[in-house]
N, CA, C and O of each residue as an XYZ file, in Angstrom:
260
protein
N     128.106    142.340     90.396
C     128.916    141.149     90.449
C     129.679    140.995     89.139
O     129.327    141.532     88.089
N     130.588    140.335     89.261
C     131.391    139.677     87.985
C     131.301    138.364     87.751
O     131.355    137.410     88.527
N     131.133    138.433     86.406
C     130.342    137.321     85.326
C     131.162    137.098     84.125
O     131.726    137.957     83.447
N     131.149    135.916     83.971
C     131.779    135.294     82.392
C     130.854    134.691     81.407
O     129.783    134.090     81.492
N     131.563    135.024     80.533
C     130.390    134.120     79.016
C     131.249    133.667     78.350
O     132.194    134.399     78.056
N     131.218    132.512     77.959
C     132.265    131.633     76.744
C     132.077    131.750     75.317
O     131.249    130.900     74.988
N     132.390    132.281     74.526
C     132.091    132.170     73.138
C     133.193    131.178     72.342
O     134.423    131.230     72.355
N     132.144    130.108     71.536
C     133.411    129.056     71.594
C     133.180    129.297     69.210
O     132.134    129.505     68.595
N     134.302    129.170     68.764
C     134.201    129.129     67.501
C     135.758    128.351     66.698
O     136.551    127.719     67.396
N     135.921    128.494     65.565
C     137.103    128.303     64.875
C     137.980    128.816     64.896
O     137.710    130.012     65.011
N     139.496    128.578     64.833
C     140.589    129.215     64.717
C     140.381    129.768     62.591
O     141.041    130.744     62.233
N     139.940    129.411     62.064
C     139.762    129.342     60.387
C     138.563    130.259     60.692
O     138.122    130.263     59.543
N     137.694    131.047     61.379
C     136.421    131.438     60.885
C     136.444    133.110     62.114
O     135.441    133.480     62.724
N     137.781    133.810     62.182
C     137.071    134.615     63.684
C     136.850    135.530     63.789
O     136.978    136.150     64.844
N     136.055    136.382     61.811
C     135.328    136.683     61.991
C     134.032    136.647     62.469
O     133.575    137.511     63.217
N     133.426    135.696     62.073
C     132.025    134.798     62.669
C     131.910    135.278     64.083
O     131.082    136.006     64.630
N     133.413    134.408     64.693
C     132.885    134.901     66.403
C     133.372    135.895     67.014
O     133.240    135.987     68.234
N     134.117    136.959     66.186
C     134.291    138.373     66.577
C     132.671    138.888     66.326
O     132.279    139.524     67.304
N     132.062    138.813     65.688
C     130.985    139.372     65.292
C     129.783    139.050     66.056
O     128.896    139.683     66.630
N     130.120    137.688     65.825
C     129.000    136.956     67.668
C     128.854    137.734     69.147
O     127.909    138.050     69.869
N     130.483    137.882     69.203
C     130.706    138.418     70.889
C     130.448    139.948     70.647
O     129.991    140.476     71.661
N     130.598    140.738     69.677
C     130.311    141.691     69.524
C     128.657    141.997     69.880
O     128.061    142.272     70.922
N     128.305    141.830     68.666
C     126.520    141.619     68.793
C     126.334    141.036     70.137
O     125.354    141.603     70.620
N     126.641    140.481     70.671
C     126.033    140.443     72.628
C     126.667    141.163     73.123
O     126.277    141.273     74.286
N     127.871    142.065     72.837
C     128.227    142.972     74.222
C     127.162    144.333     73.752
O     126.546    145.108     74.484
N     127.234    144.261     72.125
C     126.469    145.884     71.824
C     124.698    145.357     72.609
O     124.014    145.973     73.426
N     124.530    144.477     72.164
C     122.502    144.247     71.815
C     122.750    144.732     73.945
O     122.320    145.787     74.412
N     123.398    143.797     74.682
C     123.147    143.564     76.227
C     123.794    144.803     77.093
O     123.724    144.924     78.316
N     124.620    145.944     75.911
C     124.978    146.792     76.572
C     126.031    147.102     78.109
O     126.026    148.050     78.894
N     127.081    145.505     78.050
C     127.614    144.846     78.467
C     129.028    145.950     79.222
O     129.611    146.789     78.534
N     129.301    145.744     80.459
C     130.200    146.281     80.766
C     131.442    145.327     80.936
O     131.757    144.535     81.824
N     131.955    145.656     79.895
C     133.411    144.568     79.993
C     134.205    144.982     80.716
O     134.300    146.172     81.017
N     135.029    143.946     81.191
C     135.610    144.221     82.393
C     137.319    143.615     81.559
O     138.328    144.071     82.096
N     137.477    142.904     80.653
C     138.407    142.009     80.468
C     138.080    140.773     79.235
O     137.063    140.079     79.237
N     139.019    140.700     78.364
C     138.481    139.783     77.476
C     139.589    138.327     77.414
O     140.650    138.876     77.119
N     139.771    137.437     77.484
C     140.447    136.270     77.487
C     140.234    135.601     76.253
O     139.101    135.408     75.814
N     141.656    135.102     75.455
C     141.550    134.040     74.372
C     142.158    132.745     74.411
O     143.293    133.122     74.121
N     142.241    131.831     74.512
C     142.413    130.325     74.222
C     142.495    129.898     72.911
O     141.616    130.222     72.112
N     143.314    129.299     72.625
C     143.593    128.123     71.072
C     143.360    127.081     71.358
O     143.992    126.773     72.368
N     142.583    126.097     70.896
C     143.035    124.384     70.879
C     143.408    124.181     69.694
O     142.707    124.804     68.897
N     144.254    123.546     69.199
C     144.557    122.995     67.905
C     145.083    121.600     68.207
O     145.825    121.193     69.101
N     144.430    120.943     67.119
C     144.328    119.346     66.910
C     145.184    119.076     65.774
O     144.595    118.788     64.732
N     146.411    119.108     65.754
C     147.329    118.832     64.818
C     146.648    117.735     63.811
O     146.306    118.164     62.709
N     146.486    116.732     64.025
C     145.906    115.755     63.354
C     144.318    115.403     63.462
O     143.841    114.268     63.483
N     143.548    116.749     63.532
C     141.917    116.469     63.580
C     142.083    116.658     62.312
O     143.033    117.232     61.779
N     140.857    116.023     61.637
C     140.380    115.838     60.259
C     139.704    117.211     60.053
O     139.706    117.489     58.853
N     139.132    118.156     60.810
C     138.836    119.314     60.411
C     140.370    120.454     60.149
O     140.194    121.611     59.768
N     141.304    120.090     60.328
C     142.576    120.574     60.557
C     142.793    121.995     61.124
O     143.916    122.489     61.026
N     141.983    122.550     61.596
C     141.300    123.896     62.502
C     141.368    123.549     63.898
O     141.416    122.326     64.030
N     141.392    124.247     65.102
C     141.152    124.323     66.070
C     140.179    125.166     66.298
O     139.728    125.895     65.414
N     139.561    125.148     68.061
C     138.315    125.835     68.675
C     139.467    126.919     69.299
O     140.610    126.781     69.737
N     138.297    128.388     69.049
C     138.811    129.225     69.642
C     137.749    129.679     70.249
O     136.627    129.895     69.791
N     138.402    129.891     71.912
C     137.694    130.247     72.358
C     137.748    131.972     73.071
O     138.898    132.367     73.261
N     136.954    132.677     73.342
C     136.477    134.282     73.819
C     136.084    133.954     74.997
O     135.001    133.377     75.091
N     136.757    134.200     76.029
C     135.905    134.639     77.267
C     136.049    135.976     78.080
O     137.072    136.444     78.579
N     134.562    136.554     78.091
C     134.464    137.891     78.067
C     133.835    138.221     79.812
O     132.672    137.924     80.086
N     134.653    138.775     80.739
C     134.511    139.079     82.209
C     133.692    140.074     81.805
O     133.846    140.700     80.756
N     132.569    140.297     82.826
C     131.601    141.486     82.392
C     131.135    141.705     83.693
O     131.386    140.847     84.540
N     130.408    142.852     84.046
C     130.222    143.306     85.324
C     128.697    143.480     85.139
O     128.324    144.241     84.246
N     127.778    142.837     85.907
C     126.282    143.041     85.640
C     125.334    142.805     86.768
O     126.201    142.571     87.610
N     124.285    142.696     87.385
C     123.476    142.495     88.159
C     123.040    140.965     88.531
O     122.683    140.554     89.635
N     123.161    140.246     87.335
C     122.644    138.853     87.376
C     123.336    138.979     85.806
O     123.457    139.969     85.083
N     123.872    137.055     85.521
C     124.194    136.574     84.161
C     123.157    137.198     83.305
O     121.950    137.437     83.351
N     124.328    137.384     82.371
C     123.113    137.543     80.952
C     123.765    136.411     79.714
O     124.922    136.306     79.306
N     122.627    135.710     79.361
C     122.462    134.833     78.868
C     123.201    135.109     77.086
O     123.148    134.207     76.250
């Protein structure tokens, strides 16, 4: 079946969550199928960063967590 996982992090930090989604496709041995990116940016949030988000289509037997 085909399966998604959200990896949600900073637009300011993506190493952090390059390194996140990495380490779960290597550790779960993950067959990617397709990777998707998203920006939010909050012009006027007090963190002045937006969430970026990774969503990674993967092909597996059952979700992996």
């Amino acid at each position: 079946m085909i399966f998604v996982k959200t990896f949600k992090g900073y637009e300011d930090k993506t190493a952090e969550l390059d390194a996140a989604t990495n380490q779960w496709i290597q550790d779960n041995q993950v067959d990617v199928r397709a990777i998707q990116v998203a920006l939010s940016h909050e012009v006027e949030s007090r963190a002045r960063s937006g969430d970026l988000l990774f969503t990674v289509v993967y092909k597996a037997d059952a979700p992996i967590p």
